[in-house]
Structures are given as structure tokens and as C-alpha cells.
C-alpha positions as CSV (number, residue, x, y, z in Angstrom):
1,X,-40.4,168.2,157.9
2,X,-38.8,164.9,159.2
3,X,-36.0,163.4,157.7
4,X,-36.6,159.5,157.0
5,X,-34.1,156.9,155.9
6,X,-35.7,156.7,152.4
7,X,-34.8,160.0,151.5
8,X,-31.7,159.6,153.5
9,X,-30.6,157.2,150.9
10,X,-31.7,158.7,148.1
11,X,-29.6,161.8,149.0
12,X,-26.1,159.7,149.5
13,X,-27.4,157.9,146.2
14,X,-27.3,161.3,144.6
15,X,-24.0,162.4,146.2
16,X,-22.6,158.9,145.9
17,X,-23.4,157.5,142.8
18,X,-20.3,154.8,142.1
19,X,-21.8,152.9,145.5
20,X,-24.3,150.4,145.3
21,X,-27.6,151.0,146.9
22,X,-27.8,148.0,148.9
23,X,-24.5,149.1,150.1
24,X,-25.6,152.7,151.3
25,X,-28.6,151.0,152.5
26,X,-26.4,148.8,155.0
27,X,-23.9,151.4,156.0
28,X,-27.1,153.6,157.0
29,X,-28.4,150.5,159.1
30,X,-25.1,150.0,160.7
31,X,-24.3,153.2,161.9
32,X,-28.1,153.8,163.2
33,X,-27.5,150.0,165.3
34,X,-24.6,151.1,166.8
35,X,-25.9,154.6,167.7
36,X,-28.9,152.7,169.2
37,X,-27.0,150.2,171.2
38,X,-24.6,152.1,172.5
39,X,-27.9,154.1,173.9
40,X,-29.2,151.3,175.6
41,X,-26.0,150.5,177.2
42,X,-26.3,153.5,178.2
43,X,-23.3,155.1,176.7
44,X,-23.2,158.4,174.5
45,X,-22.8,158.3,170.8
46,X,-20.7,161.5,169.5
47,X,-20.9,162.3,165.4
48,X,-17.8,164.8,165.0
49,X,-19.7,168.0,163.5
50,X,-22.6,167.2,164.1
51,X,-23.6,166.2,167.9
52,X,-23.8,163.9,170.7
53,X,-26.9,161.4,171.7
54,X,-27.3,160.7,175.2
55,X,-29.2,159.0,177.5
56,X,-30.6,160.2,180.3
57,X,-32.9,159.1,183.4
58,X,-36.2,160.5,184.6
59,X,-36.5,160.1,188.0
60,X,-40.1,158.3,189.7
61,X,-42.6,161.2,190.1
62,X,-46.2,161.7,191.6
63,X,-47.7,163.5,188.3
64,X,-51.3,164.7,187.5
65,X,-54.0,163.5,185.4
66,X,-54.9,167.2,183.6
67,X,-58.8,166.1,182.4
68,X,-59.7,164.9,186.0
69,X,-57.0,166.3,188.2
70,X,-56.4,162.5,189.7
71,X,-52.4,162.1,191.3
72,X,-50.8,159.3,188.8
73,X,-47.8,157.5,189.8
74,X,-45.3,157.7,186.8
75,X,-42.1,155.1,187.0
76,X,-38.1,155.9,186.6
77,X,-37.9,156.0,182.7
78,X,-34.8,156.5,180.2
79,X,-34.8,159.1,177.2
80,X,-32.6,160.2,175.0
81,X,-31.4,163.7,174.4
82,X,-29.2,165.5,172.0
83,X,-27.1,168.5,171.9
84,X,-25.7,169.6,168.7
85,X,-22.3,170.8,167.9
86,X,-21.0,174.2,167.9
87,X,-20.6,173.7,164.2
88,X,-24.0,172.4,163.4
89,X,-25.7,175.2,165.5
90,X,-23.7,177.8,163.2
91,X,-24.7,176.3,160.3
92,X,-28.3,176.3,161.2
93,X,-27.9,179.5,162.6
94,X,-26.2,181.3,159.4
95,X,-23.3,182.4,161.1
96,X,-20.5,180.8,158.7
């Protein structure tokens, strides 16, 4: 189950509840800018506890149609990966 910002707010509405919800709403859009700019830049974005976004480059490749077997030329592209936090994988991991 995916978290989306809806219920993301909701939750720091319940933990938060002396902040005003347009507030929350335009802390939660800030942050999420900044981590996406700072990916298209081309920097990484590190959340303490948590993890670190990067982006990373795909180099040009000769790939392969798998329903007819035909060779496809796919372009250089950009993704973004993540690797969580020593913290964050012990959480998830039960090993408090």
C-alpha cells in the first residue's frame, strides 16, 4: 500500500493538531519541491534517518522488443534511486 500526500497530511494533522492544515499542506509541498529540484539538478537529497534520493544515468543501449524479438534502440535516460538509512532499514527490519 502506497503512501499518498492525503493521508500524509492527515497523519501530521493527527500528530500535529495546533498547526493549521493549509500550513502542513504547504510545508509538505515545499519539502517535496526542493527534494524534486535538487533531483533534476542533479544533486542528492539526504533526509537524516531516513535516506538519500539520487539520480542516476542509464547509459544508451541496443534493447529487445520481447513479443517480436525486434532490436530497439533505447536513449541515455535519468532515474532516481534511493537507499535508506541504517536506521530506517532497522526499523523495518525489527531489529531496535
Amino acid at each position: 500500500m502506497a503512501i499518498v500526500k492525503s493521508k500524509l497530511l492527515k497523519q501530521l494533522q493527527k500528530s500535529y493538531p495546533n498547526f493549521l492544515k493549509k500550513d502542513l499542506e504547504k510545508m509538505v509541498s515545499v519539502i517535496l519541491n526542493e527534494i524534486k529540484l535538487a533531483l533534476k539538478r542533479g544533486d542528492r537529497c539526504e533526509l537524516r534517518n531516513f535516506g538519500i534520493f539520487y539520480p542516476k544515468t542509464q547509459r544508451a543501449r541496443i534493447s529487445r522488443n520481447p513479443a517480436t524479438g525486434e532490436k530497439i534502440n533505447t536513449p541515455e535516460k535519468r532515474t532516481i534511486n534511493f537507499k535508506m538509512s541504517k536506521e530506517m532499514f532497522k526499523k523495518l527490519n525489527n531489529d531496535e
